[in-house]
MARDRENKOL-243602 format. One line per field, with one value per residue (C-alpha): x, y, z. Coordinates in Angstrom, 3 decimals. Example, Ala and Ser with C-alpha at 12.3 -4.5 7.8 and 13.67 -1.06 7.14 Angstrom:
BEGIN
X = [12.300; 13.670]
Y = [-4.500; -1.060]
Z = [7.800; 7.140]
END
This chain:
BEGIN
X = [0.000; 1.436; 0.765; 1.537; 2.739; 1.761; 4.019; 2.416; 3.744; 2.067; 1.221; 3.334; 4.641; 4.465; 8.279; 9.119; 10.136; 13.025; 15.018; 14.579; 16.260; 20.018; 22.429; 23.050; 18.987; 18.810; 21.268; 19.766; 16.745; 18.003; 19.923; 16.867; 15.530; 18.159; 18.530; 14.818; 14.900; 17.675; 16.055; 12.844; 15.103; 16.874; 13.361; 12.172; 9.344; 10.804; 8.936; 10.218; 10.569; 9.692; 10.402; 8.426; 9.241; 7.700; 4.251; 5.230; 6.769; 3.353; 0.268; -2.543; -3.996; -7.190; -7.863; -9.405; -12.029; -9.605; -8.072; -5.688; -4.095; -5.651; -2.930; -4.047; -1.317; 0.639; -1.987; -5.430; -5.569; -4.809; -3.628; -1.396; 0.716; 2.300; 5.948; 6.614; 5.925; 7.176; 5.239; 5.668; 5.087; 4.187; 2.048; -0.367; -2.372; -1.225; 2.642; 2.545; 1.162; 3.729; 6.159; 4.106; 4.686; 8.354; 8.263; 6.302; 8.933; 11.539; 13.493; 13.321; 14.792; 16.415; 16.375; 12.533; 10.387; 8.123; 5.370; 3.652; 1.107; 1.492; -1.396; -1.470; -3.591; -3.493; -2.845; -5.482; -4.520; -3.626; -7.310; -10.351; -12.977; -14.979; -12.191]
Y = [0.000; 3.570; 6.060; 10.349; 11.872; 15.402; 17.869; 20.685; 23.932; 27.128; 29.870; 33.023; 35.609; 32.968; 31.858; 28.965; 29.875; 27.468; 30.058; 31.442; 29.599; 29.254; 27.121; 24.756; 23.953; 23.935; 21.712; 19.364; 18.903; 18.324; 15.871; 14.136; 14.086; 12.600; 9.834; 9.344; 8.480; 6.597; 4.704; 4.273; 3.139; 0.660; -0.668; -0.979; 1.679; 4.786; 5.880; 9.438; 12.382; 16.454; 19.401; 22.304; 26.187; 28.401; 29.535; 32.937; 31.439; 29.258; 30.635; 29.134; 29.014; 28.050; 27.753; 31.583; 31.015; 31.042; 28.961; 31.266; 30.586; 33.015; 33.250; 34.138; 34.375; 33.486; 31.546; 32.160; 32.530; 29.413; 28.179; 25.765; 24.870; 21.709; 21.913; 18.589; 15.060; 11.515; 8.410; 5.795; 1.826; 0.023; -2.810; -1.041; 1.979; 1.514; 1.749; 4.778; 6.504; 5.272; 6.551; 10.050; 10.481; 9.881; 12.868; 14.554; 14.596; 16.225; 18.345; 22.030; 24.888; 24.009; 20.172; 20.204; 18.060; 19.999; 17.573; 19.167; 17.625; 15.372; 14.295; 10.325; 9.666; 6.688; 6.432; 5.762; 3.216; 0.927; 1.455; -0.741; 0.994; 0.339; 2.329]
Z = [0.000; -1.144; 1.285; 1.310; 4.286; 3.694; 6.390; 6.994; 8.298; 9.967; 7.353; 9.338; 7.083; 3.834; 4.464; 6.655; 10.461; 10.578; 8.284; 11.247; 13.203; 14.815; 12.084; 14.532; 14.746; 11.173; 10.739; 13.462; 11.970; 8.458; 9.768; 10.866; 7.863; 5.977; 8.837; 8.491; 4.641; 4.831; 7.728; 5.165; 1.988; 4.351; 5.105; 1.965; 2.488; 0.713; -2.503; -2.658; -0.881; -2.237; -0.202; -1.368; -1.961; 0.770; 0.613; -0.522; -3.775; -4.787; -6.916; -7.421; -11.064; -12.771; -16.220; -17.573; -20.564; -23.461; -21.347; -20.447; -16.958; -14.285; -11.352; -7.975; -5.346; -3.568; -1.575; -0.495; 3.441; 5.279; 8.402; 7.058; 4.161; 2.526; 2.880; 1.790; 1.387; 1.554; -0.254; 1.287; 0.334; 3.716; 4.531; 6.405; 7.670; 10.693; 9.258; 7.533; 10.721; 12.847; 10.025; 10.017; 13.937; 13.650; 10.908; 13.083; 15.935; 14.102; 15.963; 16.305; 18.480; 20.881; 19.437; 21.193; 18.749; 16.069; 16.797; 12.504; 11.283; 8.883; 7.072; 5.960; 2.779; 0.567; -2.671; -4.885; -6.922; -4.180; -3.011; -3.417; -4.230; -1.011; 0.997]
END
């Protein structure tokens, strides 16, 4: 079963707060990150892995009537924002949210877990129909 693990980030000022934050803290939590994929390719269970551009940098668009794009930007109001994702291959619901609270605990200032959301979805075309 393919799951996304969708992290999402507060909305703030449309840039992420951890550019915010001391090198050392930065450099912390990247670091677990990379352990964490690795830890999912050495399972078995890594799909891929996106980081996105900050808020600030995104549009939204919708098709005009000629059908010229129509850009509206850089977000409508929200309190959250994707700022990444990892798909994951697991054998169970249950899995990927064990794998989505580990993400969840990556460190931040002060090495003092994040505890973000991450939002677990599966794939549709792993999905019966009656799910």
């Amino acid at each position: 079963m393919r799951f996304l693990l969708m992290m999402h980030t507060p909305a703030g000022t449309g840039d992420y707060a951890l550019y915010d934050w001391s090198p050392e803290d930065f450099q912390a939590h990247i670091a677990f990150l990379n352990e964490y994929n690795r830890e999912l390719k050495a399972a078995g269970e890594w799909v891929d892995v996106l980081a996105l551009t900050p808020p600030a940098k995104g549009r939204l668009v919708r098709a005009g009537k000629d059908p010229a794009p129509i850009t509206d930007g850089p977000f409508a109001e929200a309190k959250e924002f994707l700022a990444g994702f990892w798909i994951v291959e697991v054998e169970s619901p249950e899995r990927a949210c064990e794998l989505a609270a580990r993400a969840s605990a990556a460190p931040g200032p002060g090495g003092e877990p994040l505890n973000m959301p991450i939002e677990v979805r599966r794939v549709m075309r792993d999905c019966p129909s009656d799910e």
